[in-house]
C-alpha positions in Angstrom: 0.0 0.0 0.0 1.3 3.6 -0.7 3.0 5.1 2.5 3.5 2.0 4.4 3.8 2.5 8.2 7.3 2.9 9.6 8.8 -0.6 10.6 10.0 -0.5 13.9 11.1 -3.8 15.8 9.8 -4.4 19.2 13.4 -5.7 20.8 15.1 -2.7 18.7 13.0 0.1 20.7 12.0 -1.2 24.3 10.0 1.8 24.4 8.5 1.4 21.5 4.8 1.5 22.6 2.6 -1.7 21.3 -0.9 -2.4 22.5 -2.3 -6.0 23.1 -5.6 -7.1 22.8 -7.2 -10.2 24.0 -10.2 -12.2 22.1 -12.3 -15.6 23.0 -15.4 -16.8 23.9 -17.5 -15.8 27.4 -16.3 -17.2 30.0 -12.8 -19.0 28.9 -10.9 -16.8 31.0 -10.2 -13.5 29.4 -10.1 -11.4 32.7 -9.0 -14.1 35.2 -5.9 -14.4 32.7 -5.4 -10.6 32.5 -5.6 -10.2 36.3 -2.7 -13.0 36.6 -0.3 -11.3 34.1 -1.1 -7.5 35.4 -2.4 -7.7 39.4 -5.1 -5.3 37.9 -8.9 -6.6 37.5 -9.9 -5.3 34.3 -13.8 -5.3 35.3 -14.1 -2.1 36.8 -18.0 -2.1 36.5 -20.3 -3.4 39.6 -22.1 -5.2 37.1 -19.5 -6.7 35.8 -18.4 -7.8 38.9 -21.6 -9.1 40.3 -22.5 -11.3 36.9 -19.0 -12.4 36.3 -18.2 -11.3 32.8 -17.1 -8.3 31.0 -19.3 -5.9 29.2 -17.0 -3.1 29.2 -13.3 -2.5 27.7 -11.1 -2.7 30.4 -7.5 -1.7 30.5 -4.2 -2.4 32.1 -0.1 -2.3 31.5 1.6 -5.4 31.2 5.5 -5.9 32.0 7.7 -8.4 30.1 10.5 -10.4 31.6 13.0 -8.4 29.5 11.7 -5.3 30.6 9.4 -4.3 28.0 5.6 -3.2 28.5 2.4 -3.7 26.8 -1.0 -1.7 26.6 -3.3 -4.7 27.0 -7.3 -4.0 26.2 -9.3 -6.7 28.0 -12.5 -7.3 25.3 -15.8 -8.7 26.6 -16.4 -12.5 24.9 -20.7 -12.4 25.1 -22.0 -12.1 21.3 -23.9 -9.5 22.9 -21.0 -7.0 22.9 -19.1 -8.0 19.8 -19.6 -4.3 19.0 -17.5 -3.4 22.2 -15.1 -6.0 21.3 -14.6 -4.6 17.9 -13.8 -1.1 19.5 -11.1 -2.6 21.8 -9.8 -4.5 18.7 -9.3 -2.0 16.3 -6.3 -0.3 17.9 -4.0 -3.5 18.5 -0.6 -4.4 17.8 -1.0 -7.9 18.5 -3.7 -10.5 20.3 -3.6 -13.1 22.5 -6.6 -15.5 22.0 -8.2 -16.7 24.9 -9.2 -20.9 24.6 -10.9 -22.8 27.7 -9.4 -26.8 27.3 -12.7 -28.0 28.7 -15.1 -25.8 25.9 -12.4 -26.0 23.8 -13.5 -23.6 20.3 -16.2 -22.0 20.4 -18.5 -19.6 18.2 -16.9 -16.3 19.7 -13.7 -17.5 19.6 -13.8 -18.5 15.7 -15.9 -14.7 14.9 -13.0 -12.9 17.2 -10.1 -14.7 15.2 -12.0 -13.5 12.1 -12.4 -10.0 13.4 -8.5 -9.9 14.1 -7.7 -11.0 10.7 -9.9 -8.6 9.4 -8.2 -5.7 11.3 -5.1 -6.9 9.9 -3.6 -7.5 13.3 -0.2 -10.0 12.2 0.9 -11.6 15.5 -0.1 -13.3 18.7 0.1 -15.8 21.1 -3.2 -18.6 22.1 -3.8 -19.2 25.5 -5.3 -22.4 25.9 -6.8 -22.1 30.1 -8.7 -23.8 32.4 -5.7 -26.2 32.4 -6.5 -27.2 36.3 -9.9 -28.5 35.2 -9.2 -31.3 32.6 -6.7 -34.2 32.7 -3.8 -34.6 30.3 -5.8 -36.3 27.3 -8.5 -33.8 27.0 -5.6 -30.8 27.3 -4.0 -32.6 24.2 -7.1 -33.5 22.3 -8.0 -29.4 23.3 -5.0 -28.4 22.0 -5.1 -30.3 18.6 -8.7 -28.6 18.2 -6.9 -25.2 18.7 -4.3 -26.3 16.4 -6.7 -27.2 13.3 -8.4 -24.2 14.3 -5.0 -21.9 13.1 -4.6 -24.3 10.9 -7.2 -22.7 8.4 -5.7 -19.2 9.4 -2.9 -17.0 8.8 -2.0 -17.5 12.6 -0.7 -21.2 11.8 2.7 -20.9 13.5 1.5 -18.9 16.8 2.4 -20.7 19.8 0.0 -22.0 21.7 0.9 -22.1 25.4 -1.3 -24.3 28.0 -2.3 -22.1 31.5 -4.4 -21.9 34.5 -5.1 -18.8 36.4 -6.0 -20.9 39.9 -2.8 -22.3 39.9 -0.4 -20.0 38.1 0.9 -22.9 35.5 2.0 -21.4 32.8 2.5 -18.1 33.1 6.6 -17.7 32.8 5.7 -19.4 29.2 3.2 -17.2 28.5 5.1 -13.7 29.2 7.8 -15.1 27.1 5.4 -16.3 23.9 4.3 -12.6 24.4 7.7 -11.2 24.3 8.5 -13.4 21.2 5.6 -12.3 19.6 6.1 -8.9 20.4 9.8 -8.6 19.2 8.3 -9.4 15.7 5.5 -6.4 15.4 5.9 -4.0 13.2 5.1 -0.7 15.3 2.6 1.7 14.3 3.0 4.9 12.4 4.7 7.6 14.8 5.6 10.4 12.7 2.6 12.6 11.3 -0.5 14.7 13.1 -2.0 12.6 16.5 -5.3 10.6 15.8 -7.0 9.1 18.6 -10.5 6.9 18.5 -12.2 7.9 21.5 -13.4 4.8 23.7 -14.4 6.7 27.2 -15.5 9.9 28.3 -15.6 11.4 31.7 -15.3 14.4 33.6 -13.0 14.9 36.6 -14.2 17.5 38.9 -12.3 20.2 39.4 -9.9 19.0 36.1 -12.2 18.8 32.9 -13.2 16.2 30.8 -11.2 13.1 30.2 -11.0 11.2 27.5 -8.9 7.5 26.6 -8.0 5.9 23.8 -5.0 4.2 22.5 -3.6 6.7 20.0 -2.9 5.2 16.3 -0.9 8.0 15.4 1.8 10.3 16.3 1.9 12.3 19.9 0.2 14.0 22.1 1.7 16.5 24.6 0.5 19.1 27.4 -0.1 22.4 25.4 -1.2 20.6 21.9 -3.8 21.7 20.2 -6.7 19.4 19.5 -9.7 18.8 17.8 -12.8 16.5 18.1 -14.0 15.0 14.9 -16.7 14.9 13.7 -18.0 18.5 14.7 -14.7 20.4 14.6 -14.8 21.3 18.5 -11.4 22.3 19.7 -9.5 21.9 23.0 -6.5 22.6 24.7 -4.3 19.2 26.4 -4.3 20.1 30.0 -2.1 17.1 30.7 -1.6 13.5 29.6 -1.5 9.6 31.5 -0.3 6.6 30.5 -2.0 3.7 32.9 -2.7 6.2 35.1 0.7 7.8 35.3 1.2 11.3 34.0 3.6 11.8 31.3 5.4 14.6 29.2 3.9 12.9 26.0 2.1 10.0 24.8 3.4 8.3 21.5 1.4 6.4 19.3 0.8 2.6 20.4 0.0 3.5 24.1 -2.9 3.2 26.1 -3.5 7.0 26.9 -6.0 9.3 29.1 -6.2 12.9 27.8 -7.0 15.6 30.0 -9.0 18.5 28.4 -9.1 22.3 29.0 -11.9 24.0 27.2 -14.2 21.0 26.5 -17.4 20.7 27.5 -18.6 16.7 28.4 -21.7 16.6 26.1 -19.2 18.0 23.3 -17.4 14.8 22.8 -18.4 11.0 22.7 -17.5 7.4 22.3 -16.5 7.3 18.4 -15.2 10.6 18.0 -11.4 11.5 17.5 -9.3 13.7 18.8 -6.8 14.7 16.1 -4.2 17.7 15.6 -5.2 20.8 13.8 -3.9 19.5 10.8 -5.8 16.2 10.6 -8.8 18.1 11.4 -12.1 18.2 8.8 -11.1 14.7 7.1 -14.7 13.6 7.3 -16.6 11.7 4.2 -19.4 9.5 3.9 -18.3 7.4 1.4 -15.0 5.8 0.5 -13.3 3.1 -1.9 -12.0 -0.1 -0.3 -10.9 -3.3 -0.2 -13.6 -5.6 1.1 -13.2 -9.3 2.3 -16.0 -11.6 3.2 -15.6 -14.0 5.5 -15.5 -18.0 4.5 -18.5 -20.4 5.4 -20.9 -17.4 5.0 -23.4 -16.1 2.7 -22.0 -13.6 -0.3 -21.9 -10.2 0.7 -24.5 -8.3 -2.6 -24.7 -4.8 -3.9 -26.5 -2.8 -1.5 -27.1 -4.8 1.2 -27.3 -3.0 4.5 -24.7 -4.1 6.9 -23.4 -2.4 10.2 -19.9 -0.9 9.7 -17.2 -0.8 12.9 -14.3 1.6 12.1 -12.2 2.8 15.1 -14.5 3.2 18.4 -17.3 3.9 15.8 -20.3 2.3 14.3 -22.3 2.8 11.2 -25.0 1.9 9.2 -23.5 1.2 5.3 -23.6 -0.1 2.0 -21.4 -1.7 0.1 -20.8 -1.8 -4.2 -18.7 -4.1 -5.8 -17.1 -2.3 -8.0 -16.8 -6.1 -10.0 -19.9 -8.1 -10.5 -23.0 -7.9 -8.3 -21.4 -10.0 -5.0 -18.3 -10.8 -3.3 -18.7 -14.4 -2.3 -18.0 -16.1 0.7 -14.1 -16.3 1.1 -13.6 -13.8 -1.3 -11.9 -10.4 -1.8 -12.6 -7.3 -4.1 -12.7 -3.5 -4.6 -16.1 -1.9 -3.5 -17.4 1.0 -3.1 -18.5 2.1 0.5 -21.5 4.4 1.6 -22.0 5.6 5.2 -24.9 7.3 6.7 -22.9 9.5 8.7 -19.5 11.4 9.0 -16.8 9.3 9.4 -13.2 9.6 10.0 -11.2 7.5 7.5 -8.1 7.5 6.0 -5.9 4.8 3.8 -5.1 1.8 5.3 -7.2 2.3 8.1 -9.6 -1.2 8.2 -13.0 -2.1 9.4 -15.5 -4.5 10.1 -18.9 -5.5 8.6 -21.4 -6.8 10.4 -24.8 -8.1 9.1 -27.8 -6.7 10.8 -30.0 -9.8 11.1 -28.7 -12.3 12.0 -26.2 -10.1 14.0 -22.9 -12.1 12.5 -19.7 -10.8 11.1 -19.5 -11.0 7.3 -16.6 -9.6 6.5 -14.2 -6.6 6.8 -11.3 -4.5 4.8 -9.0 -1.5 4.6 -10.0 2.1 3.3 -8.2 2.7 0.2 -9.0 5.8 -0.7 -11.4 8.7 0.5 -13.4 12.1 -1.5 -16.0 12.2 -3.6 -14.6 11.6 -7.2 -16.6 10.6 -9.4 -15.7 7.7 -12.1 -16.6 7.2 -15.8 -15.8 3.3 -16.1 -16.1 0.6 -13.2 -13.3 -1.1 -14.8 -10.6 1.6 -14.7 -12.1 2.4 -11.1 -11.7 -0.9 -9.9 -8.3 -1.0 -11.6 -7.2 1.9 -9.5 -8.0 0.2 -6.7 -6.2 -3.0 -7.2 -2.8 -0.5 -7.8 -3.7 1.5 -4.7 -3.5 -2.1 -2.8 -0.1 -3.3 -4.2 1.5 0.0 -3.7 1.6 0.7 -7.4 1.4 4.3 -8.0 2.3 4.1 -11.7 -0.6 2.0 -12.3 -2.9 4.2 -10.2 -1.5 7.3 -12.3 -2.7 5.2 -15.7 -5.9 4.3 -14.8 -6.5 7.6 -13.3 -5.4 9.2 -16.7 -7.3 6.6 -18.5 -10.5 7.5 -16.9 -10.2 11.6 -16.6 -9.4 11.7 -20.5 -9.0 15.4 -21.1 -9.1 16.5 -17.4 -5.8 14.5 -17.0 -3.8 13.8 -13.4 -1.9 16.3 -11.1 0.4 14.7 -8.6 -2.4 15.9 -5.8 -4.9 13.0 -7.6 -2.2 10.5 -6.0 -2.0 12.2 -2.8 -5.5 12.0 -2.4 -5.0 7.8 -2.7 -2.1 8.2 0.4 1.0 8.3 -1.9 3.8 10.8 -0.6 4.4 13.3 -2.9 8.0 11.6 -4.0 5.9 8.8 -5.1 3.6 10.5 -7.1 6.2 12.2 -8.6 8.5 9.5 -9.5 5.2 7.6 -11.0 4.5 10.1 -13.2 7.4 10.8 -14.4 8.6 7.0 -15.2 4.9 6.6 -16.7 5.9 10.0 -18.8 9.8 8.5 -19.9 8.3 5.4 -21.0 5.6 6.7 -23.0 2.5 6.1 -21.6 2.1 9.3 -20.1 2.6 12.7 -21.6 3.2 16.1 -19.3 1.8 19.5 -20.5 4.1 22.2 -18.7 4.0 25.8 -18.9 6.5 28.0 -20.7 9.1 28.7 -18.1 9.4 31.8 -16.9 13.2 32.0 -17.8 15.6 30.1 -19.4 17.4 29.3 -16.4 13.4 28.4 -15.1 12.5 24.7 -14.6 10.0 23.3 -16.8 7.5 22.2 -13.9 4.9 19.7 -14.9 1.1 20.7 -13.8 -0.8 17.8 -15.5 -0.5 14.7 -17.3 -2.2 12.7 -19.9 -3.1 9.8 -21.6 -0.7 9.5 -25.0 -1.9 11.7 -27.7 -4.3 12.9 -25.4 -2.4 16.7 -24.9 -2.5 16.3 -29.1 -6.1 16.2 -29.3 -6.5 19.1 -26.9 -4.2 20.9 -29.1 -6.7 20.6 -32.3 -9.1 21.1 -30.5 -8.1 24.3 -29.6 -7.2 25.4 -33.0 -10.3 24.0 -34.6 -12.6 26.2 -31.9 -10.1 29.1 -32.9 -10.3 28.7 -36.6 -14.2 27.7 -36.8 -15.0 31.2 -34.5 -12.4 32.9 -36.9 -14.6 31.8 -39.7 -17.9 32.6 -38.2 -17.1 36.4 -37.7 -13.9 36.9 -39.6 -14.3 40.8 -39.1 -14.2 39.6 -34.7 -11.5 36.7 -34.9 -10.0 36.8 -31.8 -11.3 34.8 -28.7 -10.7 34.9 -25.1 -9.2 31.9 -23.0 -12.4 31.5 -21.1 -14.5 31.2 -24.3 -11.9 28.3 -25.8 -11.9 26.8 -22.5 -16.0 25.9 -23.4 -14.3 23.4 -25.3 -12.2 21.6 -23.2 -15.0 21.5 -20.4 -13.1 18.9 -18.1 -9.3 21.0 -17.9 -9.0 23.5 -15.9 -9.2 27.1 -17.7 -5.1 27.7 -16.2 -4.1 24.4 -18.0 -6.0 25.7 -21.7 -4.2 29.2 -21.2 -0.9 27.1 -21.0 -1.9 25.0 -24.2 -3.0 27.9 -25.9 0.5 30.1 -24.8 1.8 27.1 -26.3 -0.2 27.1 -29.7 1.0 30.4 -29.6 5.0 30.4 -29.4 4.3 27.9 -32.3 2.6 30.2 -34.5 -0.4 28.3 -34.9 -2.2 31.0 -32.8 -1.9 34.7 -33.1 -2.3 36.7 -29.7 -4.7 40.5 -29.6 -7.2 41.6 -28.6 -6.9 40.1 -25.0 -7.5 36.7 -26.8 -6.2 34.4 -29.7 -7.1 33.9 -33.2 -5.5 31.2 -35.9 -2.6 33.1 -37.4 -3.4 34.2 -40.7 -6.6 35.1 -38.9 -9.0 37.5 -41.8 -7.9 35.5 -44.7 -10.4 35.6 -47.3 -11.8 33.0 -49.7 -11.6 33.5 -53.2 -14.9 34.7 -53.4 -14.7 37.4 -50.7 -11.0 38.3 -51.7 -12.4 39.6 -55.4 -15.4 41.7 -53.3 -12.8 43.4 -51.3 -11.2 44.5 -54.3 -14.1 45.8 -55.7 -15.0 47.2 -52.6 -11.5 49.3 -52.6 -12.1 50.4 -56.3 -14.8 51.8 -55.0 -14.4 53.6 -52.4 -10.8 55.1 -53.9 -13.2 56.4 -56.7 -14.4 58.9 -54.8 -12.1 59.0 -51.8 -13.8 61.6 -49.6 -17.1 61.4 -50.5 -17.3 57.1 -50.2 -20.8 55.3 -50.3 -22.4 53.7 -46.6 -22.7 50.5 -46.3 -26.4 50.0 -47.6 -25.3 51.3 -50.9 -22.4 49.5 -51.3 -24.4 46.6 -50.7 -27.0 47.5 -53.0 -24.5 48.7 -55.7 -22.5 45.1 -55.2 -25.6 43.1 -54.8 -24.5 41.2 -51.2 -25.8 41.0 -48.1 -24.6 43.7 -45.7 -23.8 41.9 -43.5 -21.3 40.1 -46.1 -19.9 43.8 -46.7 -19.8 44.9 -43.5 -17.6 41.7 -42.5 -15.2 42.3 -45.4 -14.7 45.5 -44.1 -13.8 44.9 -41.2 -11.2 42.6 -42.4 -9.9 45.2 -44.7 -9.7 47.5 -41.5 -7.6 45.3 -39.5 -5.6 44.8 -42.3 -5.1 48.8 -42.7 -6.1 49.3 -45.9 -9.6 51.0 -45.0 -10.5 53.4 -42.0 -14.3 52.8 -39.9 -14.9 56.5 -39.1 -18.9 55.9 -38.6 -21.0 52.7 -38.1 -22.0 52.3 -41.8 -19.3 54.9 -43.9 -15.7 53.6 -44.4 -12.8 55.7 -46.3 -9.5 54.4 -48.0 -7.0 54.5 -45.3 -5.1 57.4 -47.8 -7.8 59.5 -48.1 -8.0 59.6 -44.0 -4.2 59.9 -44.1 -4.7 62.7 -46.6 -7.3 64.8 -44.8 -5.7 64.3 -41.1 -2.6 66.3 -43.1 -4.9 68.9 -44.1 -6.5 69.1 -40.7 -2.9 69.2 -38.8 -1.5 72.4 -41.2 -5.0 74.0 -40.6 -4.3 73.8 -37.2 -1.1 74.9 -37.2 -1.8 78.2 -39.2 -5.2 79.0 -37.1 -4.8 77.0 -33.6 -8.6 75.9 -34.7 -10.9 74.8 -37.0 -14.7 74.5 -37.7 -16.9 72.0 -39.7 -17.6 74.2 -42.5 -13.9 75.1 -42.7 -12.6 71.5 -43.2 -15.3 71.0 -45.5 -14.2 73.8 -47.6 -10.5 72.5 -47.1 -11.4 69.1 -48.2 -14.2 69.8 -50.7 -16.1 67.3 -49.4 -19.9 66.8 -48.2 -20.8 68.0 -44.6 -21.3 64.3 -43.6 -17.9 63.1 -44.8 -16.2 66.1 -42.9 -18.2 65.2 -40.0 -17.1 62.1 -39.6 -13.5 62.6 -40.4 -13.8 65.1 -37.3 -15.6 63.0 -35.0 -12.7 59.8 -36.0 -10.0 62.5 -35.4 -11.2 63.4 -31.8 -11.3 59.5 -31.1 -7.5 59.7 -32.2 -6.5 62.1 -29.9 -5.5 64.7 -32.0 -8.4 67.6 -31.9 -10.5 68.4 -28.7 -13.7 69.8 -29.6 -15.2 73.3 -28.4 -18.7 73.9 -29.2 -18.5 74.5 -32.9 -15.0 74.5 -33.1 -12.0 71.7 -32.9 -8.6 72.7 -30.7 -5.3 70.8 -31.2 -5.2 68.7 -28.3 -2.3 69.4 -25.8 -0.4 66.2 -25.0 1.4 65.3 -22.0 4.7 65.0 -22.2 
């Protein structure tokens, strides 16, 4: 899976915090067992006490003959509080299975070895009790069942030690199958923001509210900030305990009590977190996984309602196979999963799914990635997910490319699916050298600039975009050649599913190839205001025209009449003729030859100069021209800048220096 947690050896780092849980049927001895190893009774409750089995979690510190301790989470064994169980269970480094020799297996203890598979929990140790009430043949045939039992599990090689808690046989065994056990965990993620499932609340008076958990991740110190998830409540650490014993800091793996200041008691319940700042609002409702259904039970189908156990929390859910309609008995596959409330997931965090009626554990699996995107094909989705689980983020980054099409894959996609930012990186990059990707980067912003990739694409894909571009470009140029340029935002209708920065950059691109022209404030094909045959031998009749009588020209309804075209037509071939400089708009519908405006602004300028102004009627005279044509000429020359107009008259217009 992508960021793996750290590997950290028990024996390496004594201090190394790891948390033990236990597991078993009512009544084989859970509690008597843990009482033997610790001196501490883990049923707290009166009821407990009085009825003579757990309901609750309990909780106490166990030391190993080489001086190493252990968090240990006592879990209740009734199939009434397999809920609890699962809560206690979640945050454990390793288990130690609880077997009676005269029940020998039973239907909690297969459902709580399932649940500890499930949860991904590697190691342990099976106590096989209740040694002082059997003689030697039923403790062997006992132990053979417990042996064909692990047998049919991952757990085949976990020693199996036989003890009593009356008489104390077997105990020195059982600390050291513990400590052999525990020298092989790998330790749980320590470095990154603190995350802690919240199992009990309480208030203390005169202190605040309490609450305990056995963090997952990272540390917790007096001073940190914190926040309670869901809600977003913050608080302030007052002070931290391990096993009652206040410490500077508790590091992920231990058993911890958190202490408060600013948080009210109704503000925070079992199945909340407490996480940094930084870990804070990583809520969702729905998340992709990798789902496993138990063997010996019915198929887990598409949109069954099943009750989902994730941390100290509890949900109601459904699950999709992303493959198919089922995920049989025994079975694994990607699926899609859909709470109905917020939960606090990340990758590689697992969970348990439970079926509603009967109340039975069906399967379980590990969060693979969390948000709301959307996919196109349940094949390339399910592909994803299958990379996502074998750590392989060049796959991920070619289904993921494969699926967005023209939207393409920024390294933050990757992140998203809990692959460090060196990984994603690297994945791209080998995906772009060998071809199956291809990178569009900006222009750098010097040539001493890195090219920086912001996206990447399927091959040919950047390609497409690029003619797609151009075609938008050129088909818009066509449409209204006399308005050919368009902005970014209006070619960026095209590409719907890239971001508008990533068309600027293929447009800039399309640019410094000279297949786009920049103006405007937009782009147009270069050669933008050619004209077809047709309307090149119009323009030139159009110029023969109005050079015949340069300062007295037809409008445009009379051209069109005289030339026997549309207006419209005329009016767009002007416009072309404009911007190529050959003709000059000085009113809506009247255009002169660009040297009969050059002509008259030289007449205008020495008029100036030899009377400081000039009137209509003057010019007119100058120019022996109509009054409209003079008109206009004045009006276009005041647009220019050059004449300022007073009442009847025109001033030269002073201009700053």
């Amino acid at each position: 899976m992508p960021d793996a947690p750290e590997t950290s050896s028990f024996p390496r780092d004594a201090a190394v915090p790891l948390t033990l849980g236990t597991a078993g049927h009512i009544d084989h001895g859970k509690t008597a067992l843990v009482t033997l190893l610790t001196g501490k009774n883990t049923d707290r409750l009166r009821e407990e006490q009085d009825r003579g089995i757990s309901i609750e979690l309990g909780y106490a510190e166990l030391e190993l003959p080489a001086g190493g301790r252990l968090s240990v989470v006592d879990v209740p064994g009734h199939e009434r509080f397999v809920r609890t169980m699962v809560a206690g269970a979640t945050g454990i480094d390793l288990f130690l299975l609880v077997i009676a020799a005269d029940d020998g297996v039973m239907p909690q203890t297969m459902e709580h070895l399932s649940i500890i598979e499930l949860l991904g929990v590697e190691r342990g140790v099976v106590a096989l009790t209740k040694a002082d009430l059997v003689d030697e043949e039923l403790l062997e045939m006992a132990e053979e069942d417990v042996r064909e039992l692990l047998a049919r599990t991952p757990y085949a090689a976990c020693e199996v030690v036989t003890v009593s808690a009356r008489d104390g046989r077997g105990t020195t065994e059982l600390l050291a199958a513990l400590e052999r056990a525990a020298a092989t965990v790998t330790a749980r993620r320590h470095g990154g923001p603190a995350r802690l499932p919240v199992d009990r609340v309480f208030p203390l008076k005169g202190i605040g509210t309490v609450v305990t958990g056995t963090l997952w991740r990272g540390e917790i110190r007096a001073g940190d900030a914190m926040v309670v998830e869901p809600g977003g409540t913050r608080a302030v650490v007052r002070s931290v305990q391990v096993h009652d014993h206040e410490t500077e800091a508790v590091r992920a793996g231990s058993r911890a009590g958190v202490n408060l200041r600013g948080l009210d008691r109704a503000a925070v319940e079992r199945g909340n977190w407490l996480v940094a700042p930084e870990a804070a609002g990583r809520v969702c409702r729905r998340f992709d996984a990798w789902v496993q259904v138990v063997p010996g039970g019915r198929p887990l189908r598409s949109g069954d309602q099943v009750r989902l156990h994730h941390g100290t929390a509890h949900y109601l859910a459904r699950v999709t196979p992303l493959e198919g309609r089922e995920i049989a008995a025994g079975t694994q596959a990607p699926a899609v999963v859909r709470l109905d409330g917020d939960a606090v997931v990340e990758p590689h965090d697992r969970f348990i799914l439970r079926a509603l009626s009967p109340v039975a554990t069906v399967g379980g699996g590990e969060v693979l990635a969390t948000g709301a995107r959307r996919w196109h094909e349940r094949a390339l989705h399910a592909t994803f997910l299958a990379a996502l689980r074998s750590a392989d983020a060049r796959a991920a980054a070619l289904a993921l490319a494969a699926d967005s099409g023209q939207g393409g894959v920024a390294p933050a996609d990757l992140a998203a699916a809990g692959f460090g930012a060196g990984a994603a990186g690297a994945a791209l990059a080998a995906a772009e050298k060998a071809g199956e990707l291809e990178a569009l980067r900006p222009p750098a912003a010097g040539s001493a600039a890195p090219a920086v990739p912001v996206r990447w694409f399927g091959a040919g894909t950047v390609a497409a975009l690029r003619a797609a571009l151009l075609a938008g470009a050129s088909a818009r140029s066509s449409a209204r050649p006399e308005r050919p340029f368009c902005s970014a935002a209006e070619l960026a209708a095209l590409t719907p599913a890239l971001p508008v920065d990533d068309v600027d950059t293929l447009l800039r691109g399309l640019a410094a190839d000279g297949r786009l022209v920049v103006g405007e404030g937009g782009y147009a094909p270069a050669g933008a205001g050619v004209l077809g045959d047709e309307q090149a031998a119009l323009a030139q009749r159009l110029l023969v025209r109005l050079g015949a009588d340069p300062l007295a020209p037809p409008t445009l309804a009379t051209l069109a009449e005289e030339l026997r075209c549309p207006p419209r037509e005329i009016g767009q071939i002007l416009d072309v003729l404009a911007r190529r400089g050959d003709v000059v708009r000085a009113d809506k519908d009247l255009w002169f030859a660009a040297a009969a405006v050059d002509g008259a602004r030289t007449e205008l300028v020495a008029m100036l100069a030899a009377d400081g102004r000039v009137t209509l009627a003057g010019f007119r005279d100058r120019l022996d021209c109509g009054r409209r044509s003079a008109q206009a000429l004045l009006e276009l020359f005041d647009r220019e800048g050059l004449t300022l107009r007073r009442g009847d008259e025109r001033l030269p217009r002073r201009r700053r220096a």
